[in-house]
Structure formats: C-alpha cells, structure tokens
N, C-alpha and C positions, 0 to 999 in steps of 0.2 A: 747492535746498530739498528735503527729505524728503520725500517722498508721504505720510508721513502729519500732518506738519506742516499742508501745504496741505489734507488735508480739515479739519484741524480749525480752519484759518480758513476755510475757504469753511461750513463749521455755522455756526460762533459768528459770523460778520463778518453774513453774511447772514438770521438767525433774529432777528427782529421778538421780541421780551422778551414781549411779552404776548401770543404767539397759541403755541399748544399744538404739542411737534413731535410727528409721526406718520410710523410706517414702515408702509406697506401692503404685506402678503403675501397674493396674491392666485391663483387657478387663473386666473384671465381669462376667466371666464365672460359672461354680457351682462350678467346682473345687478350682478357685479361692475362692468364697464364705467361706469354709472350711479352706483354708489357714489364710483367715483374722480371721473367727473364732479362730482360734487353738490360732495365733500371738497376739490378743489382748487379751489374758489370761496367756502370758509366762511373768514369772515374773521378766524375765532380759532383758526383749523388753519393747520400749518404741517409739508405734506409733504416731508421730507425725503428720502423714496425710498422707489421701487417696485419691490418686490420677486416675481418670476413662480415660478410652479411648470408646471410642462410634466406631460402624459400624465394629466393628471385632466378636464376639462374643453373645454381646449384642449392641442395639440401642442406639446412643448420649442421647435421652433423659433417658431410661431408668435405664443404666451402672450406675450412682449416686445413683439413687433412690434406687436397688436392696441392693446398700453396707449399703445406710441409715436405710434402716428398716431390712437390716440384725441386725447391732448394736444396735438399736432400742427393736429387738426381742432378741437378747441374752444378754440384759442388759447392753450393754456398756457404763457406767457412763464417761469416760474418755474424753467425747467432742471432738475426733477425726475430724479434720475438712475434710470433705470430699467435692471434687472437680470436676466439670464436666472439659474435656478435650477435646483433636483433635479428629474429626469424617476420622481417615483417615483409609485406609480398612488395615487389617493385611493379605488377602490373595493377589494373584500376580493377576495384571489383567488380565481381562479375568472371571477370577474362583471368584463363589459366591457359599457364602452359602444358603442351601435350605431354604427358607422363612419361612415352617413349623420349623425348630431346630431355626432361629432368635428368631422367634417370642417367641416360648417357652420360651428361656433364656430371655427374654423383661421382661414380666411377671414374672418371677420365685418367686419374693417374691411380685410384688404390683399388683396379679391378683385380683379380691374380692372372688376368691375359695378357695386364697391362705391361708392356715391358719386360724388364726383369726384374720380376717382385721377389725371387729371393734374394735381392740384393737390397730389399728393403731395409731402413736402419729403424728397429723398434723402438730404439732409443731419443728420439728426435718427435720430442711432446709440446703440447701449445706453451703459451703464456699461461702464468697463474693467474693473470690479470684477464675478465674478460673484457670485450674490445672497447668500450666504452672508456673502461676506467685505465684502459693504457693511454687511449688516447688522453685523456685528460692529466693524467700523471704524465705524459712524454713532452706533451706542451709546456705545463706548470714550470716543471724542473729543467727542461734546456734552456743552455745560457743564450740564445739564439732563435731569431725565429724560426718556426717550422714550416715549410712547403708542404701541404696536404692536396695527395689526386686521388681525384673520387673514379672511381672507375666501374660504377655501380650504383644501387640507389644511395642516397646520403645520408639513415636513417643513424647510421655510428657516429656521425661527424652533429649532426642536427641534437642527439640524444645528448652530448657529451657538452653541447654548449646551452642547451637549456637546464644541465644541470649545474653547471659550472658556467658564468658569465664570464668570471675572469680570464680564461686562457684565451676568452679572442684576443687580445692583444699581442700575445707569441705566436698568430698564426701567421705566417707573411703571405703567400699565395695562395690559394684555394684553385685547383685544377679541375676541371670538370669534361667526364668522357667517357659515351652512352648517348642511350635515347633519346 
C-alpha cells in the first residue's frame, strides 16, 4: 500500500467527526510545553501532529525530543506524530539568545536530573516524515479542514505552503501565539 494511502487512513479512520483537527507548530518553548499539554486533553481537539522548529527557543535536535517525552510523561496514548523541522533563528539577525536560557530549554525535559528519566520510554521516536512534509501530507489527505497554532516562529507552516499551493484550501484557521 502507498505511504500516502495509509496516512490518509490512519487521519480519516482515526479522527473522531466531532472534535476539531489541529497541527501544532511549535519553537518548544515551556510555555509552549503547557499549551500541548492543556490541547491534547481538550476533548473537542483532535491533534493530529506536532510540528518543531529548532534554533529559536530551543535546539533542532532537542525541540522534538522535549515535545516526545513531554507526551510520553503525561500519558499521551493518542500516537501524535511528532516532527523535527527548519533550524531557522526566530530572532532578527544580529540578536541571540544567551546560551545559558538555550541551553536550559534544550534540556528541559531530556536532562538525566530531569524528572524521572529512568522511566524514560526509548521507544517513543519522531515522525518519519520531517515537519514540513507532514504538515503537507496532514493537510492534503484530511477529509476536513485542519486548524493550525503556530506557537513559534512560522517557518514550518510558510515552507510547506510555498512548496505546495494546494493545501491552503484544507487549512481552516490559522492560530498565531508569540512575539
């Protein structure tokens, strides 16, 4: 079967008709962190995937990893596929953030002080799809529009529609929230 057959039964087989679908694109900030929590427990949302941006708030390698074992640690059975994304900077150039606050938010959930990290699940990997092309394939193939909150810079959501014109049409709201 086609790779993209099967996502487009695992969208439609799996989305609940009356709760709202949602792609979060996020820098993986802490506050972001909390948002995802809040959102994958509201029972008329229906996340269909996490989308990271690297080098704004948090590190490319990190920004995935922090949303994984966030869902991981608050039980999120729901298989949210989550995605690594653009390493492109959210602030103007020039201006950086101080390496002390990067680093912190790097770490925030996959330090070994963190928590309790032997109860990490090693088994719990991103999406095959990096975040661009999920987004685009989550849009294309739902039989409905998709709600997109940006929660960080918009560099996944921007990439994904100058690469592909067609999926504006499946986007229904666009959420914006940040600087």
């Amino acid at each position: 079967m086609p790779v993209e057959q099967l996502i487009e039964n695992c969208l439609n087989n799996n989305s609940n008709s009356n709760r709202r679908p949602l792609i979060i694109d996020t820098d993986a900030d802490v506050d972001d962190l909390w948002a995802i929590h809040y959102l994958v427990n509201v029972p008329t949302i229906d996340v269909l995937a996490i989308t990271t941006v690297g080098n704004a708030f948090s590190g490319p390698f990190y920004s995935a990893s922090n949303i994984l074992r966030l869902l991981d640690l608050i039980g999120c059975k729901n298989h949210i596929p989550v995605a690594y994304g653009l390493s492109l900077p959210l602030l103007s150039p020039g201006w950086k953030l101080p390496d002390t606050m990067l680093n912190g938010i790097n770490t925030y959930l996959t330090a070994p002080t963190c928590l309790n990290q032997s109860a990490a699940n090693i088994f719990i990997q991103p999406s095959p799809f990096e975040a661009v092309e999920l987004i685009k394939l989550t849009l294309k193939y739902s039989i409905k529009p998709v709600d997109i909150l940006v929660l960080g810079t918009m560099t996944n959501i921007a990439a994904a529609i100058t690469e592909d014109r067609s999926i504006i049409p499946k986007i229904g709201t666009l959420y914006f929230s940040g600087q």
